[in-house]
N, C-alpha and C positions, 0 to 999 in steps of 0.2 A: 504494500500500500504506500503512496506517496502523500506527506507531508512538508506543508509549509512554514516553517518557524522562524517568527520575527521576533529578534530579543538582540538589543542593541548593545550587552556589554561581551565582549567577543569570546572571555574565558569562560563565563555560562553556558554560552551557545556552543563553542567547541565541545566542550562537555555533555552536553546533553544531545547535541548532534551524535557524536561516537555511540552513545549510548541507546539513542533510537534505534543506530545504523546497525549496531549489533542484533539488534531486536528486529531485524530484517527490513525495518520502514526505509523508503527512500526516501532525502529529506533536502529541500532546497531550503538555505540558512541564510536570512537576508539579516538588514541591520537600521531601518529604519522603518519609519512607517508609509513611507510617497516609494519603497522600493517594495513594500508588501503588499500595498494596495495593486503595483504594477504587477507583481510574481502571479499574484490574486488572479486579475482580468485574463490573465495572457494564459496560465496554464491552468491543465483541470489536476483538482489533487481530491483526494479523499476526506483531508480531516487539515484544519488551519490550526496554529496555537501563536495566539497574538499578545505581547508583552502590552499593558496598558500606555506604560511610561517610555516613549520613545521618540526620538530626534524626529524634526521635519512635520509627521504627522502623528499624533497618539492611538494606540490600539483601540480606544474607542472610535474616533474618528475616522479610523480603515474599515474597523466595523459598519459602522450606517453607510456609508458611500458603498460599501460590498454587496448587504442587503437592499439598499434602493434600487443598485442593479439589478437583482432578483436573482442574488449568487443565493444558493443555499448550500453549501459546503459547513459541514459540521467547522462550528469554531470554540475552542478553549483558550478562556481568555486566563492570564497571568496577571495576580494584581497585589499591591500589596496588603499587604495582613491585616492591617487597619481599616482598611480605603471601602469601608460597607458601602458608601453611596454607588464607587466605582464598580463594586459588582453586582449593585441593583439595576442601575444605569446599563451595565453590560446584558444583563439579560434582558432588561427589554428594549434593548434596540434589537436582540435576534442569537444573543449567544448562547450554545447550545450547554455549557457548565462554564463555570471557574477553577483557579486554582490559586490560593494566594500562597506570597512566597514568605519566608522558604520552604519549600518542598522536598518529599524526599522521591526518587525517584519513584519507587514501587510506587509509589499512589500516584504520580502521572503516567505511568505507564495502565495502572488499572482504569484511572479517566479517561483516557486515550481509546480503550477497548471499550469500554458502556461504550463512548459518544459514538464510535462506529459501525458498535453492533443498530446502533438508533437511527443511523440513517437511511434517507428512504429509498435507495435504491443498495442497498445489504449487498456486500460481494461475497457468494457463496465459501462457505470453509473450505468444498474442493473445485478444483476446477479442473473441466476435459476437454479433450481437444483427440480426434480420435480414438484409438484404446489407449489411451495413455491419460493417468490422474496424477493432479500438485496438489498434495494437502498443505495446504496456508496456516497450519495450527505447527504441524510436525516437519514442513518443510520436505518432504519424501515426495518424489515422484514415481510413479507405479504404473505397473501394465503386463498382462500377461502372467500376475502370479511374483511379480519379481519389482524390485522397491529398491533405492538410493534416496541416502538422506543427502541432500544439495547442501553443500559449500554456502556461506553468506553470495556470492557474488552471483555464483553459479542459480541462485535462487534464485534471485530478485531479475535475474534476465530473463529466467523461463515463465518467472509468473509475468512480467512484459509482455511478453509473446501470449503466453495465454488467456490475457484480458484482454487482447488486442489483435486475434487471429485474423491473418488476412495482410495487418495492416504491414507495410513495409518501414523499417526504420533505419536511417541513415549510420554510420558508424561515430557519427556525431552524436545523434540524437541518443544511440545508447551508453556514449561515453557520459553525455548532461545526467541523464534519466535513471543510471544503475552506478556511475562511479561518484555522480558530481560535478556540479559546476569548476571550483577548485583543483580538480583531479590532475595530479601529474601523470595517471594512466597516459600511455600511446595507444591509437588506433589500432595497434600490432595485438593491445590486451584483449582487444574485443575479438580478435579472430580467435587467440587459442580458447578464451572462455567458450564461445561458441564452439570448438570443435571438441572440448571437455562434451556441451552438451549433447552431441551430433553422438559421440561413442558411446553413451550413456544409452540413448536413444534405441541407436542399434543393439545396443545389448537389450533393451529389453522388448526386442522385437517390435515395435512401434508401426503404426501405419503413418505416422507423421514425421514430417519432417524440415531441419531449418532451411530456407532458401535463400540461395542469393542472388541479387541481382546488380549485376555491375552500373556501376556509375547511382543506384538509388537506395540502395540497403537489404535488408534480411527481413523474414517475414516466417513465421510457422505456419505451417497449410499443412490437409490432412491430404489422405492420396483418395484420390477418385476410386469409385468402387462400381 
């Protein structure tokens, strides 16, 4: 699942970026509020967590401009421990919980899960694509009787592909999408990860498989029957 986190002091956010990243989410880490609003408009994510107190524009204010647009992206707002108005205010301009700081992580990570399981379009715990299943809980891909637990990386490319079949993706767009904006990854990381998944694949006899198309990017498609 992809997440957008704006939290302007940069050792918080490295911190707790690592720490989503671990937990398989993908997660663009911006650091204002006029750069969250823009991450907002421009890409679809699953679930926002928006710092109140932030340069440029405030997390409430990224808030009402996101809902006027008629984003409904689950959002968890960050606010300080005192600031009761600031979280009254947040939920009814449209946020879906709170979380005042400080925080320990297990209970953002369990806010994190309600808010997603509540949203309204729910992305199934497994997903198929051919005979072949990703469980999103355990991380294992299976088919035919036979199961590998994915790698962090190795995951979060094939659940890509599997929420998105069909769709072709640039070697850019998986370097942004699976390693990071930030990422010192080379375009070179996204071939071996992909041929990780290609042998994976084959071994478990799969009727599907990753494509490539020169000059536009890679796409999972199941094989015609």
């Amino acid at each position: 699942m992809k997440l957008l986190y704006a939290e302007d002091e940069y050792s918080m956010s490295e911190a707790v970026t690592d720490i989503l990243t671990y937990h398989n989410y993908m997660v663009d880490a911006v650091y204002d509020g006029e750069e969250a609003l823009a991450y907002a408009q421009a890409e679809e994510y699953d679930g926002i967590i928006l710092d109140i107190m932030m340069p440029k524009m405030d997390g409430l204010e990224v808030l009402r401009k996101l809902r006027r647009g008629v984003c409904d992206t689950p959002v968890l707002l960050l606010t300080a421990k005192t600031e009761v108005e600031d979280q009254i205010q947040g939920l009814d301009l449209g946020a879906d919980d709170y979380l005042p700081k400080p925080f320990s992580m297990e209970l953002l990570l369990a806010r994190l899960r309600a808010m997603l399981r509540r949203r309204k379009e729910y992305t199934p715990t497994v997903l198929t694509c051919g005979n072949i299943s990703l469980n999103q809980q355990s991380y294992e891909l299976s088919g035919n009787g036979k199961s590998f637990l994915l790698p962090r990386l190795e995951y979060q490319l094939m659940e890509l592909f599997m929420l998105h079949q069909g769709m072709y993706f640039s070697t850019e767009d998986l370097l942004r999408r699976v390693w990071g904006y930030e990422t010192d990854a080379t375009p070179g990381a996204v071939w071996v990860y992909i041929s990780y998944l290609r042998k994976k694949l084959a071994a478990l006899q799969a009727d599907v498989t990753i494509l490539a198309k020169r000059n536009v990017g890679y796409t999972l498609r199941a094989s015609q029957k």
